[in-house]
VOBA-1610 file (N, C-alpha, C; in pm, whole numbers, padded with zeros to 5 digits, always signed):
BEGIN
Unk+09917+07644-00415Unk+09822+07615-00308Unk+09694+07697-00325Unk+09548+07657-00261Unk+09427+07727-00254Unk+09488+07827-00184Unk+09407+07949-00216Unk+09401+08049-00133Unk+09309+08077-00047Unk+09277+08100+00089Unk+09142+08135+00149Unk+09148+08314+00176Unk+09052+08318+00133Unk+09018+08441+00104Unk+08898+08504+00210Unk+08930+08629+00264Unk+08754+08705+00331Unk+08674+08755+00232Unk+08603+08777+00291Unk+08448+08802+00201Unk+08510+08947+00259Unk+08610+09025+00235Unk+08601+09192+00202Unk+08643+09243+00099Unk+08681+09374+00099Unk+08703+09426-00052Unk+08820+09371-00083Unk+08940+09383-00026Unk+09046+09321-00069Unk+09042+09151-00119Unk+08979+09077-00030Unk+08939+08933-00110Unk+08893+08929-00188Unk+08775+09020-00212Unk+08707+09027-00371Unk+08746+09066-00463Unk+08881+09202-00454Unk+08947+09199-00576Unk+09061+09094-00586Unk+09106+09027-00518Unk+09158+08911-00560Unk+09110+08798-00653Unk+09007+08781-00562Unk+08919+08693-00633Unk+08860+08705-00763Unk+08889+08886-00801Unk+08801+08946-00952Unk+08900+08874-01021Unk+09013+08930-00945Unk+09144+08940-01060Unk+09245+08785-01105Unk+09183+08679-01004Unk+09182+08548-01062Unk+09095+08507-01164Unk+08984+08550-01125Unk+08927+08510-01246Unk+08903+08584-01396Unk+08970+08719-01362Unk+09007+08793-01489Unk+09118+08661-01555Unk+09220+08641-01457Unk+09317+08557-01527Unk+09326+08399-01577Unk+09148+08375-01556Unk+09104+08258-01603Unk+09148+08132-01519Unk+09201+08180-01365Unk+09192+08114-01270Unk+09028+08050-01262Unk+09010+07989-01142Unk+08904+07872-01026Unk+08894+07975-00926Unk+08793+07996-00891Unk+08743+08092-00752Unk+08649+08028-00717Unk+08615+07925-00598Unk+08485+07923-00531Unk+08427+07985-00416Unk+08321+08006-00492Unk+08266+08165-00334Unk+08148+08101-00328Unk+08063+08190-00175Unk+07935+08102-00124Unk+07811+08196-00203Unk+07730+08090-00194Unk+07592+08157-00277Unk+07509+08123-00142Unk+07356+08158-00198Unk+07276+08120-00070Unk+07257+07978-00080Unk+07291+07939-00177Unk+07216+07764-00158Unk+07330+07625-00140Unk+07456+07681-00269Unk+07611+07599-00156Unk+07706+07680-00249Unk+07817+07640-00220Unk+07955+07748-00281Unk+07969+07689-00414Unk+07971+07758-00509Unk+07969+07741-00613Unk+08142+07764-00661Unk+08167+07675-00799Unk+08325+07701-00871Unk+08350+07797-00981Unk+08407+07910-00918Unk+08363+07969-01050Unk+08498+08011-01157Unk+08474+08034-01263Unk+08504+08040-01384Unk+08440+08187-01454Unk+08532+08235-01556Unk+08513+08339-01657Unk+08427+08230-01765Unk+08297+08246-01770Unk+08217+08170-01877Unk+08234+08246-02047Unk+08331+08302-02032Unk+08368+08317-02183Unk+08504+08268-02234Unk+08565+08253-02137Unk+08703+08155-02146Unk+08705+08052-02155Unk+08708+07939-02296Unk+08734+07836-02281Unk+08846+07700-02189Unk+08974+07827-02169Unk+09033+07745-02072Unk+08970+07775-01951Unk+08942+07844-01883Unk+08855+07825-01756Unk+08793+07759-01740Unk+08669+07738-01843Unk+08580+07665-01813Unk+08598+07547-01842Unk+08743+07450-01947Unk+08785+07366-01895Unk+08835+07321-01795Unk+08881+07432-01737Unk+08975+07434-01605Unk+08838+07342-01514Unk+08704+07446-01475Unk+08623+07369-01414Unk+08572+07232-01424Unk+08599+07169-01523Unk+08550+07019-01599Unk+08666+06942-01514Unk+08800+07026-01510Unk+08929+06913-01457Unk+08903+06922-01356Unk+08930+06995-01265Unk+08906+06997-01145Unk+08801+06927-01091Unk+08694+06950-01147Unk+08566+06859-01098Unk+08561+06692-01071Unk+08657+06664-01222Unk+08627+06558-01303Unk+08484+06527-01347Unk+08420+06657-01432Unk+08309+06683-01443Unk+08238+06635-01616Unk+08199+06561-01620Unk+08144+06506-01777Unk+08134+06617-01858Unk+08178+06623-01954Unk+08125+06732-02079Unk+08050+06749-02099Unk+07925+06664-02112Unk+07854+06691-02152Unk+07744+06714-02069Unk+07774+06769-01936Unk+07656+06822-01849Unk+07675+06997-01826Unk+07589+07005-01879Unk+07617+07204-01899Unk+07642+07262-01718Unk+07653+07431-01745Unk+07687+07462-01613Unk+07589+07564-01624Unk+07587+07616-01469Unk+07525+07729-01512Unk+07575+07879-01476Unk+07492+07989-01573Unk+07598+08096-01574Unk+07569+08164-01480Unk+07638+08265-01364Unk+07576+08334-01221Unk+07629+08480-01323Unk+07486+08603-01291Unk+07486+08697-01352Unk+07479+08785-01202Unk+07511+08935-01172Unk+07475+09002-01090Unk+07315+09053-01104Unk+07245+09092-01214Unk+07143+09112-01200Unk+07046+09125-01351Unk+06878+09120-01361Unk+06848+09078-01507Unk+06875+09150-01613Unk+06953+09254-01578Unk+07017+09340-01698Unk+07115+09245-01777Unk+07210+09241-01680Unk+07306+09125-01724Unk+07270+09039-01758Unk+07188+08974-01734Unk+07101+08783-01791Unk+07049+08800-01873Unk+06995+08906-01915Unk+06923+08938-02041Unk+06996+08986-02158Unk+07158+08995-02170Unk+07303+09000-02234Unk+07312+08869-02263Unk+07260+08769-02174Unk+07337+08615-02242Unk+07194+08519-02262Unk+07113+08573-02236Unk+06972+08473-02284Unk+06846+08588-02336Unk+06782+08486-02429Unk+06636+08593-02458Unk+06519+08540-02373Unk+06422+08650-02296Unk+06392+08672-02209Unk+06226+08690-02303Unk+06139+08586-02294Unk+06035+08631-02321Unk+05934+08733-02243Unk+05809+08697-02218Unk+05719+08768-02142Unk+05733+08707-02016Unk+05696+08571-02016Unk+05687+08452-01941Unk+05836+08448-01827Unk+05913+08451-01879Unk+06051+08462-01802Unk+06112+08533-01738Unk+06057+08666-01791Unk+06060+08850-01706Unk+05947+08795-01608Unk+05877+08762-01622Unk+05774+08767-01502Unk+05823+08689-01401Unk+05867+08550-01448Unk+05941+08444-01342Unk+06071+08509-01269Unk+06130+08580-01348Unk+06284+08614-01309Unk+06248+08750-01223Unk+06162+08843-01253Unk+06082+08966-01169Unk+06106+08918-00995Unk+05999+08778-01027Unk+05924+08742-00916Unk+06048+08652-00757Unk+06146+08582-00866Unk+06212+08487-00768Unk+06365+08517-00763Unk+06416+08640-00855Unk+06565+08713-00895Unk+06590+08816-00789Unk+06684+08847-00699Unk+06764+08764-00694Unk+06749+08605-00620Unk+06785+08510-00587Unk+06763+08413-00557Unk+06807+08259-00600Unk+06716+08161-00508Unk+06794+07991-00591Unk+06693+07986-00662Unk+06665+08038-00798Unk+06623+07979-00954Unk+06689+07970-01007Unk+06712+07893-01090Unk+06764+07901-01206Unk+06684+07885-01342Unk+06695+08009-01456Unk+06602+07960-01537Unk+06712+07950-01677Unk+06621+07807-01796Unk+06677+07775-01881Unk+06614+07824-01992Unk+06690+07903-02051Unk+06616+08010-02186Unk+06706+07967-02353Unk+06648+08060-02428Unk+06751+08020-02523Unk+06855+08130-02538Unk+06952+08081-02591Unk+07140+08127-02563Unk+07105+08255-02655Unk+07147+08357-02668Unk+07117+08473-02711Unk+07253+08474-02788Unk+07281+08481-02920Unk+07349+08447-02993Unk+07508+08508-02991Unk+07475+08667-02958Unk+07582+08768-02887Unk+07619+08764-02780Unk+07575+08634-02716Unk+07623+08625-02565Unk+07787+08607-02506Unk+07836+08537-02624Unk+08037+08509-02669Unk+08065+08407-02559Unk+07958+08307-02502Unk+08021+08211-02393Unk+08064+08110-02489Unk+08111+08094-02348Unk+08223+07939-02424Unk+08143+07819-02445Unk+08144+07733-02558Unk+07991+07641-02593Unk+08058+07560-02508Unk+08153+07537-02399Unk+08180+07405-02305Unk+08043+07473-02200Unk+08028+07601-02191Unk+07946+07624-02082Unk+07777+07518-02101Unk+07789+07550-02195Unk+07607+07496-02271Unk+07601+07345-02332Unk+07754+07264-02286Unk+07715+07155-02388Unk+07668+07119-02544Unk+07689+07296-02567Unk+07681+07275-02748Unk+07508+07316-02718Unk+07411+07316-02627Unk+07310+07326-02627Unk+07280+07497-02735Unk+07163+07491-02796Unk+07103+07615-02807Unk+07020+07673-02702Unk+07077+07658-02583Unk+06969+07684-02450Unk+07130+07772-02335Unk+07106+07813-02256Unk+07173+07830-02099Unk+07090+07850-02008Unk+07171+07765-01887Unk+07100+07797-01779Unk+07165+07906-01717Unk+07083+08016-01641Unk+07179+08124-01624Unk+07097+08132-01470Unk+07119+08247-01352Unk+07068+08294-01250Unk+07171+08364-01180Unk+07074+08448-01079Unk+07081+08563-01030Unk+07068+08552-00893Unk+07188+08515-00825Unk+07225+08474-00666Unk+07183+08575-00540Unk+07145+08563-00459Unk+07138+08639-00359Unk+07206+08661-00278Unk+07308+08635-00256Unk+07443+08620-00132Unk+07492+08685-00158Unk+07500+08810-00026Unk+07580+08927-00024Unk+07683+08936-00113Unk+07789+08823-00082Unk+07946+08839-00109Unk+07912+08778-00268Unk+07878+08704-00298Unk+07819+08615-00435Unk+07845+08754-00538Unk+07672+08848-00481Unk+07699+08954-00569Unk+07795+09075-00601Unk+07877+09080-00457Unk+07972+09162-00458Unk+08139+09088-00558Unk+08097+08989-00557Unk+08210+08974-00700Unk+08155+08929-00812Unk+08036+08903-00824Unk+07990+08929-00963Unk+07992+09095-00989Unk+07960+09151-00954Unk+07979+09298-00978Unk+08158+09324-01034Unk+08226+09316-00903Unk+08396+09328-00883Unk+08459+09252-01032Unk+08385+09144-01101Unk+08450+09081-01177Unk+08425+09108-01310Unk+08273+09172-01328Unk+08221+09229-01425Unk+08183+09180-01560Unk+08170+09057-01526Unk+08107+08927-01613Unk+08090+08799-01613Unk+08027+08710-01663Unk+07960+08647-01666Unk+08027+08484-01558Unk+07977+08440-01521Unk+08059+08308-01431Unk+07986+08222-01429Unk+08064+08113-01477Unk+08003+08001-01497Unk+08088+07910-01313Unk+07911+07840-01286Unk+07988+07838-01128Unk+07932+07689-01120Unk+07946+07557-01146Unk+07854+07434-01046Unk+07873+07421-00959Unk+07842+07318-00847Unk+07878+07340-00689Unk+08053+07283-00689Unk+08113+07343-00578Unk+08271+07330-00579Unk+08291+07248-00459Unk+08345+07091-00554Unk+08294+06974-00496Unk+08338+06842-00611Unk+08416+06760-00611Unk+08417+06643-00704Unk+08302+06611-00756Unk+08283+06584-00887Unk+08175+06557-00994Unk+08080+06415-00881Unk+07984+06466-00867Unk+07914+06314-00799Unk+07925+06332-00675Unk+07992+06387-00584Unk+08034+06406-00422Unk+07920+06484-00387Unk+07905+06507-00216Unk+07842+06597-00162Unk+07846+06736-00165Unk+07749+06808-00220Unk+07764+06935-00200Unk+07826+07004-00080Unk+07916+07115-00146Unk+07980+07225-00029Unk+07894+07355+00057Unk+07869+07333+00168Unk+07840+07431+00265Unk+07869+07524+00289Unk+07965+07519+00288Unk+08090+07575+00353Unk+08240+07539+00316Unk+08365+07678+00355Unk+08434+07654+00262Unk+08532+07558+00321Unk+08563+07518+00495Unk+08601+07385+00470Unk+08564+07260+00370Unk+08450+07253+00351Unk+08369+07141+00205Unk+08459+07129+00140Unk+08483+07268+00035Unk+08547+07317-00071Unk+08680+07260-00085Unk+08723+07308+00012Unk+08880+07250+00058Unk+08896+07097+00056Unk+08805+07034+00118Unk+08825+06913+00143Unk+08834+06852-00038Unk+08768+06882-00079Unk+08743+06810-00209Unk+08825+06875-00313Unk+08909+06986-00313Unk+08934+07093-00425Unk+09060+07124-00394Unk+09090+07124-00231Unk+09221+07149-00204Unk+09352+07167-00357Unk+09420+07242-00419Unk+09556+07258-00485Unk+09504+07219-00625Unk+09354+07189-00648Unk+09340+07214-00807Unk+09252+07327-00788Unk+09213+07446-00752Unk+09175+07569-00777Unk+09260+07662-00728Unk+09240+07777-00751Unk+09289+07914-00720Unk+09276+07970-00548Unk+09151+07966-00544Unk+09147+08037-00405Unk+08966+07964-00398Unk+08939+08041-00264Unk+08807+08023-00206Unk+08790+08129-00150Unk+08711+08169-00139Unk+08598+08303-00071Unk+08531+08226+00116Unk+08570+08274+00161Unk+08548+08202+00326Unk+08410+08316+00326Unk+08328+08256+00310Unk+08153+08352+00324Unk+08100+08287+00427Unk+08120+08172+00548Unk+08050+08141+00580Unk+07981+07993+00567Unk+07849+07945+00692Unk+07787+07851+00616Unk+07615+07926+00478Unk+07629+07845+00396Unk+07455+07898+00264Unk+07438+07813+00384Unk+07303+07938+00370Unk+07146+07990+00432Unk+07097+07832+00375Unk+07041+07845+00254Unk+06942+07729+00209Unk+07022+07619+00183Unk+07146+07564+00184Unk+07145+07451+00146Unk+07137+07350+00040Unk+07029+07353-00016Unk+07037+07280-00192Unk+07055+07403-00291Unk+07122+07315-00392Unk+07090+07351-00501Unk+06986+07462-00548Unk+06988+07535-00607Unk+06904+07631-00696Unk+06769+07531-00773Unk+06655+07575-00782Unk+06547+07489-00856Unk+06589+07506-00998Unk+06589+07455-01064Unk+06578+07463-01229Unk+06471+07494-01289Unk+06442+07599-01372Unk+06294+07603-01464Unk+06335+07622-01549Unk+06299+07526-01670Unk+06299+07515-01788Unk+06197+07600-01857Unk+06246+07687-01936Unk+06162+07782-01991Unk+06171+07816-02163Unk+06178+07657-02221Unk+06231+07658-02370Unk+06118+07609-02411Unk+06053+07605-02440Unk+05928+07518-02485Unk+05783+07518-02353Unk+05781+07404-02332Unk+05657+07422-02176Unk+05746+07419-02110Unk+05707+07515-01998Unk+05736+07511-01846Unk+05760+07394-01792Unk+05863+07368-01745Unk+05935+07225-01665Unk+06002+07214-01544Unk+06009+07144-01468Unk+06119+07153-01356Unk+06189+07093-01377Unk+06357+07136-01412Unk+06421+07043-01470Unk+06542+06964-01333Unk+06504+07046-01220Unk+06563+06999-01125Unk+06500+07058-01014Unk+06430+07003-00882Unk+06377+07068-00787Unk+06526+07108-00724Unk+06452+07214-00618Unk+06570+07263-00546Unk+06514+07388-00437Unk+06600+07506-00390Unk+06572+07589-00315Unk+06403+07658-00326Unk+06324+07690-00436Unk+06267+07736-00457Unk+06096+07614-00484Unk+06012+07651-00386Unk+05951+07496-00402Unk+05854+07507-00566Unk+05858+07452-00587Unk+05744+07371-00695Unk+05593+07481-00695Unk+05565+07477-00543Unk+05460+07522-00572Unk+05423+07689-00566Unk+05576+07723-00533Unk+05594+07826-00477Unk+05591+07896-00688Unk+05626+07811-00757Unk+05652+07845-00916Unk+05526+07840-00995Unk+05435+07730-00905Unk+05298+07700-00978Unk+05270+07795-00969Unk+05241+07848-00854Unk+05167+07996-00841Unk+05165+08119-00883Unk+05335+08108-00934Unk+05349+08268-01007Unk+05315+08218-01141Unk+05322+08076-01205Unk+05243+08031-01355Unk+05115+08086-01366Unk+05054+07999-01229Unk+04906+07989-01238Unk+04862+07841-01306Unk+04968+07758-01307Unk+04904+07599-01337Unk+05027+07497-01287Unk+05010+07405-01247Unk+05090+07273-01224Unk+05245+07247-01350Unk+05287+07225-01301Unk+05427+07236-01354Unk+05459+07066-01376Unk+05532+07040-01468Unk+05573+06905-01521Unk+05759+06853-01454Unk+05769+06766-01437Unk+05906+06764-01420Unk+05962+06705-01538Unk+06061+06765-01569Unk+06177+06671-01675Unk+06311+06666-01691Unk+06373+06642-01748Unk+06523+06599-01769Unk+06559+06490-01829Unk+06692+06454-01846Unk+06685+06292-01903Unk+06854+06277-01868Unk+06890+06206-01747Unk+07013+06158-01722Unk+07107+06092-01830Unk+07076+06090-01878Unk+07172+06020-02033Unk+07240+06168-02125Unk+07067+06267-02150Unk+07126+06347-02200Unk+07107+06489-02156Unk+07172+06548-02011Unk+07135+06616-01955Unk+07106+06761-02005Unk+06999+06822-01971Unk+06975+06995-02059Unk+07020+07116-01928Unk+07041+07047-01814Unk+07074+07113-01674Unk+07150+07009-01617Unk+07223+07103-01537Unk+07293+07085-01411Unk+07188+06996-01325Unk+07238+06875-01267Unk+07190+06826-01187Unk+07144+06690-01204Unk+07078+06626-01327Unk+07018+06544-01397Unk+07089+06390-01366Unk+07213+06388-01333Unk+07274+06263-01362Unk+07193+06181-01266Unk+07211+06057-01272Unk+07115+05942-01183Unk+07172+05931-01067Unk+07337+05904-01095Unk+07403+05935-00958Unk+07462+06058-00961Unk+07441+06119-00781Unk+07505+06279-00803Unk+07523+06260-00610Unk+07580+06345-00597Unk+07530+06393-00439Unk+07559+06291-00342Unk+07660+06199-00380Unk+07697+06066-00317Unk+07790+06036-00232Unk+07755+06001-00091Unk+07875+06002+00025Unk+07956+05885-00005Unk+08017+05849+00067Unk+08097+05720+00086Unk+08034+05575+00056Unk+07966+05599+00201Unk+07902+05485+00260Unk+07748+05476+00181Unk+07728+05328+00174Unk+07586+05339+00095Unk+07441+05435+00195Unk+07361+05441+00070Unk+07260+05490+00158Unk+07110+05429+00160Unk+07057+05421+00257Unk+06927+05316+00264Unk+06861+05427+00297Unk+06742+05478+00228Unk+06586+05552+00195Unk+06535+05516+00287Unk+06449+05614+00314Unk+06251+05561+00413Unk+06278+05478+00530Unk+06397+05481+00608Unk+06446+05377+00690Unk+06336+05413+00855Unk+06207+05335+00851Unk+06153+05323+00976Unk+06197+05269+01094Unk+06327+05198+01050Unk+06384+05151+01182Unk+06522+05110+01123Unk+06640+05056+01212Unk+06778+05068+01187Unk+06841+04924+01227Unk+06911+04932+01107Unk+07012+04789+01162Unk+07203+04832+01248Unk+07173+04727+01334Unk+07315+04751+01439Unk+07378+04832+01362Unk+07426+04782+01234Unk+07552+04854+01207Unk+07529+04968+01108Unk+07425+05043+01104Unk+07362+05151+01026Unk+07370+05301+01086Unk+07439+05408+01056Unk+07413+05541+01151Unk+07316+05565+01093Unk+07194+05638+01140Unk+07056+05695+01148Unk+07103+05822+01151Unk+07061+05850+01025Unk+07011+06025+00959Unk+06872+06057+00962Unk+06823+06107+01111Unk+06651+06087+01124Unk+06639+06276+01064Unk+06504+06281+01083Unk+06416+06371+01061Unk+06325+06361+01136Unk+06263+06481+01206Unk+06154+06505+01280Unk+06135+06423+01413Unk+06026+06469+01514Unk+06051+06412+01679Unk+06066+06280+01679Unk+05988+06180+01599Unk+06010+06052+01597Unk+06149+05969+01587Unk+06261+06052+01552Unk+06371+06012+01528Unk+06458+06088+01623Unk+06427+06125+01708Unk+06476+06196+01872Unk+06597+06127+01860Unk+06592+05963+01863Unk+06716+05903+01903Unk+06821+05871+01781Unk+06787+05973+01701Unk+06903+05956+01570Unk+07036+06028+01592Unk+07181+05948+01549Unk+07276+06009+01547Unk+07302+06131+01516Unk+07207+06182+01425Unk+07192+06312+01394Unk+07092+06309+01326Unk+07033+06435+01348Unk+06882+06495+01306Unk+06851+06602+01225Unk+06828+06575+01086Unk+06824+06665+00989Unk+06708+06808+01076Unk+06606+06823+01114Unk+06524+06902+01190Unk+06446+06805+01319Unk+06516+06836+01414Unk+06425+06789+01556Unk+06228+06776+01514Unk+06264+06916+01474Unk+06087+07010+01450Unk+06002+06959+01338Unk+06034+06869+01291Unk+06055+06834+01134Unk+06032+06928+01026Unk+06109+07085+01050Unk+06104+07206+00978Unk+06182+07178+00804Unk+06111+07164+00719Unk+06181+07100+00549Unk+06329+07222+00565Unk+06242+07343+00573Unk+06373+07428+00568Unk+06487+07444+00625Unk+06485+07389+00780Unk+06591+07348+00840Unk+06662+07219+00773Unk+06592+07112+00752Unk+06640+07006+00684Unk+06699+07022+00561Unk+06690+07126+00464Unk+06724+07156+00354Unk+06868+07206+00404Unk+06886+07279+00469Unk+07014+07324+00486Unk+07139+07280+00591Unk+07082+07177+00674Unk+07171+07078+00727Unk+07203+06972+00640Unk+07091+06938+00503Unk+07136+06841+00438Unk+07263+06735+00389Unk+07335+06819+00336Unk+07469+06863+00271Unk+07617+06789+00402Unk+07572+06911+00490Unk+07653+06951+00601Unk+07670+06782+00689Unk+07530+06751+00701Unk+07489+06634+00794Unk+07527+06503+00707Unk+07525+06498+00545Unk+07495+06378+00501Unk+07704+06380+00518Unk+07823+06470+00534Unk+07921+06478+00499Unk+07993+06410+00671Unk+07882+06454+00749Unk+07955+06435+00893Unk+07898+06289+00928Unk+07797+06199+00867Unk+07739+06108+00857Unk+07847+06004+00800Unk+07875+06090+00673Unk+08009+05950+00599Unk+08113+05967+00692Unk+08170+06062+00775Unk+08306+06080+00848Unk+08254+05952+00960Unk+08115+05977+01016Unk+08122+05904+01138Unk+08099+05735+01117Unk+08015+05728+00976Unk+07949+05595+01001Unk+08032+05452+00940Unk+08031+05331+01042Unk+08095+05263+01009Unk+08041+05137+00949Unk+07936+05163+00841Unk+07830+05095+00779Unk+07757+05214+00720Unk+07626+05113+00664Unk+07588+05242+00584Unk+07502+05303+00662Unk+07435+05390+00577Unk+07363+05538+00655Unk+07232+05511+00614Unk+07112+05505+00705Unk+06986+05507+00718Unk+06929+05618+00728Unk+06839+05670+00690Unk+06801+05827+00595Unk+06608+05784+00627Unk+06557+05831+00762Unk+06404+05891+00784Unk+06340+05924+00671Unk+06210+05879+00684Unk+06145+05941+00547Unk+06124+06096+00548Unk+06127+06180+00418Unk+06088+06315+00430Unk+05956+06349+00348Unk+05902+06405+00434Unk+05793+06393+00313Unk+05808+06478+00151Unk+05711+06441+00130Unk+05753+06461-00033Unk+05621+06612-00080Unk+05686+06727+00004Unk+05611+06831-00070Unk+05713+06949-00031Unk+05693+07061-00111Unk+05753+07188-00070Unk+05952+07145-00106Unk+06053+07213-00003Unk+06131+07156-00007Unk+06163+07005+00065Unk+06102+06951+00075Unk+06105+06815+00055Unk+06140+06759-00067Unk+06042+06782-00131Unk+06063+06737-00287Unk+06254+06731-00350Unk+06258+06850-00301Unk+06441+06868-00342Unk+06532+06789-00258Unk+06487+06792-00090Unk+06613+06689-00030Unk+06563+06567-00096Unk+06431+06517-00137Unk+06419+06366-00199Unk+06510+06376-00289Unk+06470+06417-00384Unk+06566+06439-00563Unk+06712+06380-00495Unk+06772+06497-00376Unk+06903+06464-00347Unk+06938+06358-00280Unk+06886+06306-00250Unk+06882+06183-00127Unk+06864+06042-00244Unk+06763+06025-00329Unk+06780+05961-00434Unk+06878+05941-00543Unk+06922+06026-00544Unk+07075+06037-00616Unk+07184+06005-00535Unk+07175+06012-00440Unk+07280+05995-00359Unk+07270+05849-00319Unk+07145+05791-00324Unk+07142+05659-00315Unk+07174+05557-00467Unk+07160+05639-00540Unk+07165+05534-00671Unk+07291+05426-00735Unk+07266+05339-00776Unk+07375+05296-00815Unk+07534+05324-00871Unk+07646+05342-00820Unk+07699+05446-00820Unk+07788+05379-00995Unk+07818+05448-01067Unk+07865+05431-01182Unk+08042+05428-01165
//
């Protein structure tokens, strides 16, 4: 059976000492609970692929306690100390190249000459990266394609008796995903997320490109379909059919079954996202109609997720 675990010392050395033994531990980060794994153990980090039912060939990424440590499993130019300075601890994630002495398991990287690695901010997050004393390979802990976990009921629901235990931290602060920056070549966003776009331009000093390629993913996140409830989902919905629950946003959508931000605050909406799109599939008996959000700041990231979650499901 899962174990549920407290976020105190005694849960955390549990939790070290599962994943010393190449057990599944999912604990909360600030952005959703991540699965984690010893990223130098190949059975672990198969372990995470089964459990998921997670494609091979979509890399993971590695959670370090701090850039001492990240700079052990990736090389760190000028450009990347400055990015990782500026937004570490935190939801970045940056994609560097694999530092050859790093000893992860190539299931972590997809065989890539690249990892994506980062440096979490959540109290309990870092208190067992510390307790465990290396490297963890963590994606969100959650069926491959399903809704991200909040919280560790989520976890349960989807993971229940194929992992080890769970870390009970609570509901993540932010809600999405970690941003992706690609930092192998030009500067890229290889996945929006917690950290906005422009909030990255600025520590560049120029406009940032987006990329990826769902076929052949270089990050976590990329697939076309990801992030997908039950029930279908209908985009930009200005108005609602009978048999549609309404997932509004902002005052105009007062009369929505539920309301990603009353205020139309992105950051509130970012972190009910998840939570709301999961209590949306429990309630709705048709599909789910989804308010427009606008498309700047974290916006940009609930779009990404909201588009995936709408896509044709494979």
């Amino acid at each position: 059976m899962t174990e549920t675990l407290a976020p105190d010392d005694a849960g955390l050395a549990r939790a070290a000492a599962l994943l010393a033994g190449g057990q599944l531990v999912a604990f909360p980060t600030e952005t959703v609970y991540g699965l984690g794994g010893d990223a130098r153990s190949d059975i672990a980090v198969a372990r995470i692929f089964e459990a998921k039912g997670r494609p091979r060939f979509n890399p993971l990424i590695v959670h370090l306690p701090d850039l001492e440590a990240a700079r052990s499993v990736a090389v760190f130019d000028a450009l990347a100390e400055r990015v990782a300075s500026a937004f570490w601890p935190g939801p970045l994630t940056l994609v560097l190249p694999l530092r050859p002495s790093a000893r992860l398991s190539p299931l972590v990287t997809a065989d890539l000459p690249s990892v994506a690695i980062r440096v979490p901010e959540h109290p309990v997050a870092h208190r067992l990266l510390r307790a465990f004393g290396g490297p963890v390979a963590a994606p969100s802990a959650n069926p491959s394609g399903k809704v991200s976990p909040t919280r560790a009921d989520h976890v349960l629901a989807g993971l229940t008796d194929r992992i080890a235990a769970v870390v009970d931290g609570g509901a993540c602060a932010v809600g999405l995903e970690s941003t992706i920056l690609g930092l192998v070549g030009e500067p890229q966003i290889l996945r929006p997320g917690g950290i906005p776009a422009e909030a990255l331009e600025a520590c560049l000093g120029h406009p940032l490109a987006s990329g990826g390629d769902s076929a052949k993913p270089s990050a976590p996140g990329q697939l076309l379909s990801h992030y997908a409830p039950a029930a279908p989902i209908r985009l930009n919905a200005t108005r609602t059919e009978p048999d549609e629950f309404w997932l509004g946003f902002g005052p105009k959508a007062a009369k929505a079954d539920l309301n990603l931000s009353e205020t139309g605050d992105l950051v509130e909406a970012a972190a009910n996202l998840f939570h709301y799109l999961r209590e949306a599939d429990a309630r709705a008996k048709g599909p789910i109609a989804i308010s427009p959000i606008p498309e700047k700041g974290l916006g940009r990231a609930i779009n990404d997720r909201l588009r995936r979650a709408a896509a044709p499901r494979s």
